[in-house]
DRENDO-1510 file (C-alpha; in Angstrom, 1 decimal, always signed):
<recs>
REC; n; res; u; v; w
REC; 1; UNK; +4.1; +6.7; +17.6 .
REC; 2; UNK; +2.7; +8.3; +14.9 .
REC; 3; UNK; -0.4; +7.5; +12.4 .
REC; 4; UNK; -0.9; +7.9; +8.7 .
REC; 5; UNK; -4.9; +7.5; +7.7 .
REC; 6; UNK; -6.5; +6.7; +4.7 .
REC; 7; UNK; -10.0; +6.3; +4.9 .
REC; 8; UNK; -11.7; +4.4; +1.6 .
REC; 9; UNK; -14.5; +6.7; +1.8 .
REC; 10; UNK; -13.4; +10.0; +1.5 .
REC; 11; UNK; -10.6; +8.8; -1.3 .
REC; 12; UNK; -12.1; +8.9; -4.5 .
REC; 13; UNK; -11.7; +5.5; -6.2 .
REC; 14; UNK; -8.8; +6.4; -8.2 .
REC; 15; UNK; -6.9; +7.0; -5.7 .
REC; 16; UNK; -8.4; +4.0; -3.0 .
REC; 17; UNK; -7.6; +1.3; -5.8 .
REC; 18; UNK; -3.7; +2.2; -4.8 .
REC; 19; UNK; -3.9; +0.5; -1.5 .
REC; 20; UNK; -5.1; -2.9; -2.4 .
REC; 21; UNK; -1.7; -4.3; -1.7 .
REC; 22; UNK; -0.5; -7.6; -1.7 .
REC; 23; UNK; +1.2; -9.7; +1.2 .
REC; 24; UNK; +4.7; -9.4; -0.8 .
REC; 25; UNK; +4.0; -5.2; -1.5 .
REC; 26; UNK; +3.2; -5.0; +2.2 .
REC; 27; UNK; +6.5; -6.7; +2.8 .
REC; 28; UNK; +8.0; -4.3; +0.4 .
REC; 29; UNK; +6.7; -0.8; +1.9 .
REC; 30; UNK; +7.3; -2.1; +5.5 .
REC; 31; UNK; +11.0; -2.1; +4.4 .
REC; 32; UNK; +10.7; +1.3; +2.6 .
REC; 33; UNK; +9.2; +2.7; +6.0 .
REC; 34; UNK; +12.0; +1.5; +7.9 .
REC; 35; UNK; +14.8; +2.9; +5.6 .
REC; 36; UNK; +13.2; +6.4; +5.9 .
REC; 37; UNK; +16.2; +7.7; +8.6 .
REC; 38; UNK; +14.1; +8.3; +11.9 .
REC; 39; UNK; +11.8; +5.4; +11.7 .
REC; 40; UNK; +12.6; +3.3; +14.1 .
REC; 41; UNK; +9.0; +0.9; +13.7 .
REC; 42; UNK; +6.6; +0.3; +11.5 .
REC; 43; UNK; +3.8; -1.4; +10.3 .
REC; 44; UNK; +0.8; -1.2; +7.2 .
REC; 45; UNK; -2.9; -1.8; +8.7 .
REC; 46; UNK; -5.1; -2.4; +5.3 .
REC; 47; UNK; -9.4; -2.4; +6.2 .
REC; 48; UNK; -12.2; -2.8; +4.3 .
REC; 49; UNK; -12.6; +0.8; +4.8 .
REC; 50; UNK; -9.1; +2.7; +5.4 .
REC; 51; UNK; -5.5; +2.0; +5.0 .
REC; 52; UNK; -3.1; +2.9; +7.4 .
REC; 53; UNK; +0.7; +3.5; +8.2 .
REC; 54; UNK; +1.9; +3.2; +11.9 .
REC; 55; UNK; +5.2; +4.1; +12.7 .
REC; 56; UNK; +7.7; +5.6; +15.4 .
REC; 57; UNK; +9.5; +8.9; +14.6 .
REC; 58; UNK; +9.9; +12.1; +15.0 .
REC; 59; UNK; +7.8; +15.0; +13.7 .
REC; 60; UNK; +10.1; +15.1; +10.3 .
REC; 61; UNK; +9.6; +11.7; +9.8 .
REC; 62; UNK; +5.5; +12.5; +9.4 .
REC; 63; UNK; +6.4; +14.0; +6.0 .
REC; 64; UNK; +9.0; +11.8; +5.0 .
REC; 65; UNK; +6.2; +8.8; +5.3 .
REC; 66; UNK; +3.6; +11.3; +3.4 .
REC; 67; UNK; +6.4; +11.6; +0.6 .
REC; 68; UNK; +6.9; +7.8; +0.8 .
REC; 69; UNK; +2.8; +7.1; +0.5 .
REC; 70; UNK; +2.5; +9.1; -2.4 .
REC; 71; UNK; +5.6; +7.4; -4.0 .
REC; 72; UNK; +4.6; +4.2; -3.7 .
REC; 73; UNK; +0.9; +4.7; -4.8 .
REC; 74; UNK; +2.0; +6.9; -7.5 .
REC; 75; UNK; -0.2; +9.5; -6.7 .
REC; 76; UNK; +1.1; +13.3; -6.7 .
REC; 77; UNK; +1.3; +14.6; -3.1 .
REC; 78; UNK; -1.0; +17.0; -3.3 .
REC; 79; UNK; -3.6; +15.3; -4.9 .
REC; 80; UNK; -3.4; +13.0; -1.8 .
REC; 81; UNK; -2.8; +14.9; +1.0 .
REC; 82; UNK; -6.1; +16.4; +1.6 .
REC; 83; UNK; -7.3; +12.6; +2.6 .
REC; 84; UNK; -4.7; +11.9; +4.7 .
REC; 85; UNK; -5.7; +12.0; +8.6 .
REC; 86; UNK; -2.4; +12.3; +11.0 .
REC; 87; UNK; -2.6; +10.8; +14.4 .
REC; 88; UNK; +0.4; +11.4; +17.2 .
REC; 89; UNK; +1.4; +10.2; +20.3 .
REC; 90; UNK; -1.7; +9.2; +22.2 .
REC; 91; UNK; -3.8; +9.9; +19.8 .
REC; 92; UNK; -2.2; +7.2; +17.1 .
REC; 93; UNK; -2.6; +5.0; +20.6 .
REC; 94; UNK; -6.4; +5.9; +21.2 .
REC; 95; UNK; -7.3; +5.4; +17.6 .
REC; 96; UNK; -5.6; +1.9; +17.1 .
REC; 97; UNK; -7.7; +0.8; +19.9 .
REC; 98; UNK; -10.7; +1.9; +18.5 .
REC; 99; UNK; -10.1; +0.9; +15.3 .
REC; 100; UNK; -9.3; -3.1; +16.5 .
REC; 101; UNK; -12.0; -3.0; +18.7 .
REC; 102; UNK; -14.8; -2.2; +15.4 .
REC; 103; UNK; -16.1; +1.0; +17.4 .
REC; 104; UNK; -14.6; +2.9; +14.3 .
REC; 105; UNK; -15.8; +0.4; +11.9 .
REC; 106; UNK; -19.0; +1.7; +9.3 .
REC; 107; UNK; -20.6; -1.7; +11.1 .
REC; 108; UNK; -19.9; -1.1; +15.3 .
REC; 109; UNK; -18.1; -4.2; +16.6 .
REC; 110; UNK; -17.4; -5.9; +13.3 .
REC; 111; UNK; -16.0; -9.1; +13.5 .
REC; 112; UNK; -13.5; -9.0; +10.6 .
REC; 113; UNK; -11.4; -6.0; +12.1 .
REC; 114; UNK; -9.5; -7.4; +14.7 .
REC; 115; UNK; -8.4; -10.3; +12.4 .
REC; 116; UNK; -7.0; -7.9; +10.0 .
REC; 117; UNK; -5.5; -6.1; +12.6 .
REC; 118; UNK; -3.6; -9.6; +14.0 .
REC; 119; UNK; -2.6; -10.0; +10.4 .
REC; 120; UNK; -0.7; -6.8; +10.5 .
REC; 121; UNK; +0.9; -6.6; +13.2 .
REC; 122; UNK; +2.0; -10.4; +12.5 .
REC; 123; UNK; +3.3; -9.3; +9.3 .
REC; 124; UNK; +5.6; -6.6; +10.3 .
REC; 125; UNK; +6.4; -8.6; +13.3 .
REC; 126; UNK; +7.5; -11.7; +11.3 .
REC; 127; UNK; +9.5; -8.8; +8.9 .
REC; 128; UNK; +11.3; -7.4; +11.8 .
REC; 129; UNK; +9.5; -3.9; +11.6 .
REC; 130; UNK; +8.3; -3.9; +14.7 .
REC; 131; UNK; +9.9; -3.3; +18.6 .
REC; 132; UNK; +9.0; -2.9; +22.3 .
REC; 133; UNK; +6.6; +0.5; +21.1 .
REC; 134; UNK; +4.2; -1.1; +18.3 .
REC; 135; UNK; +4.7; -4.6; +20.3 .
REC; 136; UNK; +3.4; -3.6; +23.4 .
REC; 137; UNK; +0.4; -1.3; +21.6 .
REC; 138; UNK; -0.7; -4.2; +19.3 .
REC; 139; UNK; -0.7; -6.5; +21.6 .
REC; 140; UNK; -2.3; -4.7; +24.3 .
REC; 141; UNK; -5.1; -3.6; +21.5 .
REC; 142; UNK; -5.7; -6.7; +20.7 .
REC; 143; UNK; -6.4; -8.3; +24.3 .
REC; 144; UNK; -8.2; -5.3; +24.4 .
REC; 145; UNK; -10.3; -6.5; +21.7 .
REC; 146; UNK; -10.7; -10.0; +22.9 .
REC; 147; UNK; -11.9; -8.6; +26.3 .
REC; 148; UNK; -14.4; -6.2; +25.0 .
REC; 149; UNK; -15.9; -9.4; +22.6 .
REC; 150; UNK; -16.1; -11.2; +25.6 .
REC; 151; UNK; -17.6; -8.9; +28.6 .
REC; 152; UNK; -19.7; -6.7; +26.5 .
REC; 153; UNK; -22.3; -7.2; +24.2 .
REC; 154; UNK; -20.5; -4.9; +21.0 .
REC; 155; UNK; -20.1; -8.2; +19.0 .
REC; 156; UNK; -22.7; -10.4; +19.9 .
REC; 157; UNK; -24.7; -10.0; +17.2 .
REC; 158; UNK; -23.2; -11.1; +13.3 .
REC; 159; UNK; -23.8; -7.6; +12.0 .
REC; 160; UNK; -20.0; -7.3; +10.2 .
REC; 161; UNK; -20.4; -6.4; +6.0 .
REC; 162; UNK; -18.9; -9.8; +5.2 .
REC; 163; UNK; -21.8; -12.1; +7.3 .
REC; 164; UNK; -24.4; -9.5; +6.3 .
REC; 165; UNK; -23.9; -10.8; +2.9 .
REC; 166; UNK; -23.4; -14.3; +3.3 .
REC; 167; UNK; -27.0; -14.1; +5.1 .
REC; 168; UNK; -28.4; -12.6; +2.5 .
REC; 169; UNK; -27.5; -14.9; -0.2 .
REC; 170; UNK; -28.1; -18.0; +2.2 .
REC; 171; UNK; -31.9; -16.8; +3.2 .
REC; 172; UNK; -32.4; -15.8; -0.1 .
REC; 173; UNK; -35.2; -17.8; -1.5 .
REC; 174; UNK; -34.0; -19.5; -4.5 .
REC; 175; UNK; -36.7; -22.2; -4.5 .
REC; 176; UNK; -33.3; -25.2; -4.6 .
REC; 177; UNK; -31.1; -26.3; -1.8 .
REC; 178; UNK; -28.0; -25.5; -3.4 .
REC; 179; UNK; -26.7; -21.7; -4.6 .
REC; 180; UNK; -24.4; -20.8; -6.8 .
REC; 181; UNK; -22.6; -17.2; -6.2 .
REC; 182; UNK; -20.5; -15.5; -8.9 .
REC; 183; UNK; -17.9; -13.9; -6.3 .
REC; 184; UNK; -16.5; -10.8; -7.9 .
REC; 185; UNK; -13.6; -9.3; -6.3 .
REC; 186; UNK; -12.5; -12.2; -4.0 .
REC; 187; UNK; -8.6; -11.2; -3.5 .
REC; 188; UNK; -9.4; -8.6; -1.7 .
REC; 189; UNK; -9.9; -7.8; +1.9 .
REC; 190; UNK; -13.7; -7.3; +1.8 .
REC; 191; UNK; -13.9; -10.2; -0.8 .
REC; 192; UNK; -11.9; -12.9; +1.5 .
REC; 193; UNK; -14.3; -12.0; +3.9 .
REC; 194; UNK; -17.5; -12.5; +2.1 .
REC; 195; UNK; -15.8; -15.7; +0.9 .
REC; 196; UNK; -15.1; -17.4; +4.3 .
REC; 197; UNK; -18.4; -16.0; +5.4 .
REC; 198; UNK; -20.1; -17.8; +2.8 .
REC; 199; UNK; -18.1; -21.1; +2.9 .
REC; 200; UNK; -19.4; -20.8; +6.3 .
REC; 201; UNK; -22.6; -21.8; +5.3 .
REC; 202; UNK; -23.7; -25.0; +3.5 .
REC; 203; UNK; -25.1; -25.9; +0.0 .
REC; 204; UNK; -23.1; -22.5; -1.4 .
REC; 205; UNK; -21.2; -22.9; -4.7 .
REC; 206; UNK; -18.4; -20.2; -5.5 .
REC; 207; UNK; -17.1; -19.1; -8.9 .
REC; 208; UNK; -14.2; -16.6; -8.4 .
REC; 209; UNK; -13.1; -14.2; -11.6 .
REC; 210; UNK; -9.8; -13.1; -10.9 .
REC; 211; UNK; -8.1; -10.2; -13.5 .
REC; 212; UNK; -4.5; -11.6; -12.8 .
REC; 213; UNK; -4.1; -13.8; -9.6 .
REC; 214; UNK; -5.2; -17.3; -10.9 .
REC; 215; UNK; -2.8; -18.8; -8.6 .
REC; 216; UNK; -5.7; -17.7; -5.8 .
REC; 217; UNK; -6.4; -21.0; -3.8 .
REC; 218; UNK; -9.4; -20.8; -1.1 .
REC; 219; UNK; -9.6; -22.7; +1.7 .
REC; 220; UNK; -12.2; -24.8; -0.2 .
REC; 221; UNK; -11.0; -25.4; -3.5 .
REC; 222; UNK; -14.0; -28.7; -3.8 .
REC; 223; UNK; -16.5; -25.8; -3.7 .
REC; 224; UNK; -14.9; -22.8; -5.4 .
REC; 225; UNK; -13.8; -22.4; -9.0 .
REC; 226; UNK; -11.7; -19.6; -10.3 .
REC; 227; UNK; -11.7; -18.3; -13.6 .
REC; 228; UNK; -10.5; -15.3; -15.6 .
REC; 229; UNK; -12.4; -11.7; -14.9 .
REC; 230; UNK; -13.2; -11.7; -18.7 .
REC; 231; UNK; -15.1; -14.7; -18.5 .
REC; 232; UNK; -17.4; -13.3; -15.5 .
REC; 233; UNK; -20.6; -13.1; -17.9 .
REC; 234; UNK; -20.3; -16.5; -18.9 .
REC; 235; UNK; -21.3; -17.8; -15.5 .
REC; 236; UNK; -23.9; -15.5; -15.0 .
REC; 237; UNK; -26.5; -17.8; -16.0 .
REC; 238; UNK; -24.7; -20.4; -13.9 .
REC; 239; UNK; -25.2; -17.9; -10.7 .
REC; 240; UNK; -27.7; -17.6; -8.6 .
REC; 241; UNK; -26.4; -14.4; -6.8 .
REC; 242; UNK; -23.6; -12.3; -7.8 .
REC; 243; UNK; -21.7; -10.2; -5.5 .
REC; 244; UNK; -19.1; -7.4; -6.3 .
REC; 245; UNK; -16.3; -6.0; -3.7 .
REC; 246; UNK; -14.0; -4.7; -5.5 .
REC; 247; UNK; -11.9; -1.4; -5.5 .
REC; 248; UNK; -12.3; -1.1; -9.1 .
REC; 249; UNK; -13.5; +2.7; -10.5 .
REC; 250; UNK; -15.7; +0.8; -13.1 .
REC; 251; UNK; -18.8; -1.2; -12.8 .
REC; 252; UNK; -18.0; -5.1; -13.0 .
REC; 253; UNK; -21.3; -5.7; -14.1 .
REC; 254; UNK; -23.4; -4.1; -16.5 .
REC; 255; UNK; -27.1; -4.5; -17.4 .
REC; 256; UNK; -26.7; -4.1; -21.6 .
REC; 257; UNK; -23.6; -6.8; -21.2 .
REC; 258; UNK; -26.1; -9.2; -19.0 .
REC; 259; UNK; -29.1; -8.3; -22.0 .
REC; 260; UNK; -26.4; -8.6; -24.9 .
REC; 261; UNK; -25.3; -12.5; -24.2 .
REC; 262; UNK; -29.3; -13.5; -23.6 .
REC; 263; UNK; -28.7; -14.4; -19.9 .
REC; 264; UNK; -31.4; -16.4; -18.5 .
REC; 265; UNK; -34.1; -13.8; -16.6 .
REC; 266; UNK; -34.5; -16.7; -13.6 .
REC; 267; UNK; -34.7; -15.6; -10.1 .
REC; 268; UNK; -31.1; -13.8; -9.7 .
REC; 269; UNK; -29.4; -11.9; -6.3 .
REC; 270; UNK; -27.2; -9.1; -7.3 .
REC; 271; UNK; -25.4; -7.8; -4.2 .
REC; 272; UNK; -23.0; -4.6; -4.5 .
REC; 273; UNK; -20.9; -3.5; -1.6 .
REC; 274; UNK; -18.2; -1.3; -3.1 .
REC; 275; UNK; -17.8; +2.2; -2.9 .
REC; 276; UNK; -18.2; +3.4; -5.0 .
REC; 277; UNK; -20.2; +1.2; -6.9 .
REC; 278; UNK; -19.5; -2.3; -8.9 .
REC; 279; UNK; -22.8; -2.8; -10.5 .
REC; 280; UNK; -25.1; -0.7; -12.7 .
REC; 281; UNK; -28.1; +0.4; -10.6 .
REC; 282; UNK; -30.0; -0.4; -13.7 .
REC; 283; UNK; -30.1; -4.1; -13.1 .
REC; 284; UNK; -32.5; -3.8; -10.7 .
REC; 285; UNK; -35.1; -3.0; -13.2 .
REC; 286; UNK; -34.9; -6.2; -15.0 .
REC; 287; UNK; -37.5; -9.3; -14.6 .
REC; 288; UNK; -36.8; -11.3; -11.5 .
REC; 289; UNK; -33.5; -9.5; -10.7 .
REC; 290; UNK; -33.0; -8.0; -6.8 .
REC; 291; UNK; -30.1; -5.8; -6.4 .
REC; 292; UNK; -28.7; -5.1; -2.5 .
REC; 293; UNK; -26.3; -2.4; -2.1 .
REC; 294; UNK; -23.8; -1.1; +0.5 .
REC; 295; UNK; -26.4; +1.6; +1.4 .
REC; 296; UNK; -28.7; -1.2; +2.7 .
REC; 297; UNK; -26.1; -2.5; +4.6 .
REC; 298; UNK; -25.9; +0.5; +6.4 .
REC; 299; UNK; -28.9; +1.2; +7.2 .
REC; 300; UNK; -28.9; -1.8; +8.9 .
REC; 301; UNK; -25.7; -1.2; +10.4 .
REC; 302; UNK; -27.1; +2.5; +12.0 .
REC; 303; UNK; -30.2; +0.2; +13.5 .
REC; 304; UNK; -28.1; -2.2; +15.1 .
REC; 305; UNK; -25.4; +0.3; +15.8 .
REC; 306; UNK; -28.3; +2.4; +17.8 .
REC; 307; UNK; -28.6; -0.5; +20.0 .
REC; 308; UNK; -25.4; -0.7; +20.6 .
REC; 309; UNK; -24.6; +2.4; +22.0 .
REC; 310; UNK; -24.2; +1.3; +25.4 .
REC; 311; UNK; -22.0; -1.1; +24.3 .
REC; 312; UNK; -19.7; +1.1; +22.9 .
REC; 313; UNK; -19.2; +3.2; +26.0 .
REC; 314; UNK; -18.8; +0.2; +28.0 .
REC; 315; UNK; -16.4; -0.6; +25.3 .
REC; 316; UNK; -14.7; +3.2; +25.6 .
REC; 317; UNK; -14.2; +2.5; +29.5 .
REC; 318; UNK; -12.2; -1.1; +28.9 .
REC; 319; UNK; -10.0; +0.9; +26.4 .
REC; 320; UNK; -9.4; +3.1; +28.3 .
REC; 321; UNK; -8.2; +1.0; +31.3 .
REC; 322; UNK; -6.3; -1.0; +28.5 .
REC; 323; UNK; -4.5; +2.2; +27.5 .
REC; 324; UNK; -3.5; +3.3; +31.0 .
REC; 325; UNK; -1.7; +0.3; +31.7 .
REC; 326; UNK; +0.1; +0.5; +28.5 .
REC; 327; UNK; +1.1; +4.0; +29.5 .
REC; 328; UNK; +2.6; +2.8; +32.8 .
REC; 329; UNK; +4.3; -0.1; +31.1 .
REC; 330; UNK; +6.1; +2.6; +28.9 .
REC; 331; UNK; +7.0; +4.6; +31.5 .
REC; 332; UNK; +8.8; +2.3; +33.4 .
REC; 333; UNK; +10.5; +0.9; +30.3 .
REC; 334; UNK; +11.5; +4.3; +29.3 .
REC; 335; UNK; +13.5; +4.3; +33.4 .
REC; 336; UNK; +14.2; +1.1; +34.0 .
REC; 337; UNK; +14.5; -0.8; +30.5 .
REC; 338; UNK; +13.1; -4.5; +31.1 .
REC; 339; UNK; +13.9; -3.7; +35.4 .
REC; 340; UNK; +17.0; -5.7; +35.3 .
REC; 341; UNK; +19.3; -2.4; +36.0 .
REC; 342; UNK; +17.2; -2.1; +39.1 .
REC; 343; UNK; +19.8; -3.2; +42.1 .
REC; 344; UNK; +17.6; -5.9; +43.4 .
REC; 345; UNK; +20.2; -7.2; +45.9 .
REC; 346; UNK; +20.9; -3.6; +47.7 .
REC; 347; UNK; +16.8; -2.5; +47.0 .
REC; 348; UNK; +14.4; -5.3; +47.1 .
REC; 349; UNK; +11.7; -3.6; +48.7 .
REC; 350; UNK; +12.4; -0.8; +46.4 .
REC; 351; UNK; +12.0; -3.7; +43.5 .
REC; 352; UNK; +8.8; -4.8; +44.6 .
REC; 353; UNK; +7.2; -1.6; +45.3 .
REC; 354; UNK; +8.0; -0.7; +41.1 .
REC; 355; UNK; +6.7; -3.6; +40.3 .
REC; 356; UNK; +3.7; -3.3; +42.8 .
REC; 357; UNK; +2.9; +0.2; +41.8 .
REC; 358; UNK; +3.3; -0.6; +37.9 .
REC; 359; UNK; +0.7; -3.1; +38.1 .
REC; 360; UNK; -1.5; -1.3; +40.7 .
REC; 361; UNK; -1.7; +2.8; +40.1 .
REC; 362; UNK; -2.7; +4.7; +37.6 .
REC; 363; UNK; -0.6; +5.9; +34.9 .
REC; 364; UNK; -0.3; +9.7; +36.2 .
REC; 365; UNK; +0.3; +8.3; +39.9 .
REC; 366; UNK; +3.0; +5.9; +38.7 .
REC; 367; UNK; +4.6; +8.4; +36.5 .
REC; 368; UNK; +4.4; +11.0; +39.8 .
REC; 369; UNK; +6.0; +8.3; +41.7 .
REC; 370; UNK; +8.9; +8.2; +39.5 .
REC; 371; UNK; +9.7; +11.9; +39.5 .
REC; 372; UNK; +9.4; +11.9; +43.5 .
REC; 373; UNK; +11.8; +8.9; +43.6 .
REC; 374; UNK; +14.4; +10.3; +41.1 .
REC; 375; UNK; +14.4; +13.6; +42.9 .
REC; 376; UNK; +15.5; +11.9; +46.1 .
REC; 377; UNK; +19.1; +11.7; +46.6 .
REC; 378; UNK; +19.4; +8.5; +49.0 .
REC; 379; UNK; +17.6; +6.6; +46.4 .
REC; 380; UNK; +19.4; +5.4; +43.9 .
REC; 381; UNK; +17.4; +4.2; +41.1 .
</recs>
């Protein structure tokens, strides 16, 4: 199995705004992956904070699906290769499971993570891009996931970007009960996260501008409104707080546009969580106006994410016990398929002790088992 990263931060926005795909262009490039002659699997992993291409091959196929990435996000290959980060064998294995687990997330232990990851590998599962390889390592990453949630403290505190700023804008003090939040960017990943997080929370009023995708329907639709991106500045008096999560390499909000159409100065939250950013620092200088950016958000991520360094070694440990069963149930797929070529009428014993020492041993021991059996000539296996 091989791995094709894109991390958001190192991509300069030009280039990041190319892999803000939709569910049908997802669809789409999972097909193009698979046409590509030795790709036998495959599946698209889009984050808040990378975009990624897993898929099963051989070497060649590495630069066939570099070829294919810059194709698709119409992006020369050499202006993009320098951000790509190649992962192989287990590697690409160790890195999914850190990944799904949030200890490679900006926020350790992020909630949001491993419901994108499920979301991937449903949709190239439901698409018929996936088999017994990228089965068995989702699958196994994700009960990884769910295991590490629930033994170890990694995600026991709401620290994820998406809750950060729903908390924000519901402790706010706005001096009313109810808030109104102009939601900028909501179609995205980041964005459906903020706005679930803040539908979460009561008394919170949602105005969506949307560029192109009117047909956008929240889970909510009795507390959020969507209207056009042009019409953004028109709600601004109407908003309480305005948050930006887009991918866009312009600022969504400006401080001469808010001055221009003689916006109310009332008590206003301005959070701004892209990178880079949405909204002109120089908003922050006018009356009553607090602006929250990404790099707050991180330094409270790097406080709670020093308290959570035991956690993530405890983590480490579970992953890796995780990943050593995986590696035993390849190996005895790779010899014995499903097991139902194993004679189990003329070898039950023999049967039992497979399935025994599958479950049991380590992944070098079971693998060492395997040679020692095959290399002896009165067992037939």
């Amino acid at each position: 199995m091989y791995c094709v990263s894109i991390s958001h931060k190192t991509a300069p926005a030009e280039i990041r705004e190319k892999f803000n795909y939709s569910k049908e262009e997802k669809i789409e490039l999972l097909r193009q992956m698979r046409s590509i002659f030795s790709v036998k699997e495959a599946l698209v992993l889009c984050t808040c904070n990378r975009t990624e291409f897993y898929f099963c091959g051989d070497k060649n196929s590495v630069l066939e699906m570099e070829k294919l990435v810059s194709r698709v996000s119409n992006v020369s290959l050499d202006d993009i290769k320098e951000f790509f980060r190649i992962y192989g064998d287990k590697k690409s294995i160790e890195h999914i499971f850190r990944v799904t687990c949030g200890i490679e997330s900006m926020i350790i232990g992020e909630d949001e993570i491993l419901g994108q990851v499920k979301n991937a590998y449903s949709l190239a599962h439901e698409a018929g891009t996936t088999g017994f390889i990228l089965n068995s390592v989702f699958q196994k990453a994700i009960a990884c996931s769910k295991k590490i949630k629930t033994d170890t403290p990694l995600s026991k505190t709401p620290v994820s970007t998406a809750t950060l700023t729903a908390r924000t804008v519901f402790y706010e003090d706005f001096s009313k009960t109810d808030k109104n939040v102009l939601l900028i960017g909501a179609t995205g990943e980041m964005g459906k996260a903020i706005l679930n997080n803040l539908l979460s929370k009561p008394n919170i009023y949602i105005i969506c501008p949307l560029r192109k995708k009117l047909g956008f329907v929240p889970k909510d639709e009795s507390r959020v409104k969507c209207v056009p991106y042009e019409e953004r500045y028109q709600y601004m008096d109407w908003a309480d707080a305005v948050v930006s999560a887009t991918s866009s390499p312009h600022y969504t909000v400006m401080r001469r546009e808010i001055e221009k159409k003689n916006i109310s100065d009332k008590k206003r939250l301005f959070i701004d969580i892209a990178v880079p950013r949405d909204i002109d620092e120089n908003v922050a200088e006018m009356k009553n106006t607090r602006l929250v950016t990404i790099d707050d958000f991180e330094i409270i991520a790097e406080e709670n994410n020093r308290l959570k360094l035991q956690a993530v070694d405890w983590a480490v440990e579970i992953c890796k016990n995780y990943q050593d069963e995986l590696n035993r149930d390849m190996i005895f797929h790779d010899e014995f398929g499903t097991g139902e070529n194993i004679d189990r009428e003329k070898t039950v014993s023999l049967a039992k002790l497979l399935f025994k020492a599958k479950k049991e041993m380590d992944s070098h021991g079971f693998s060492q088992l395997i040679k020692i059996m095959k290399e002896l000539d009165e067992v037939d296996i």
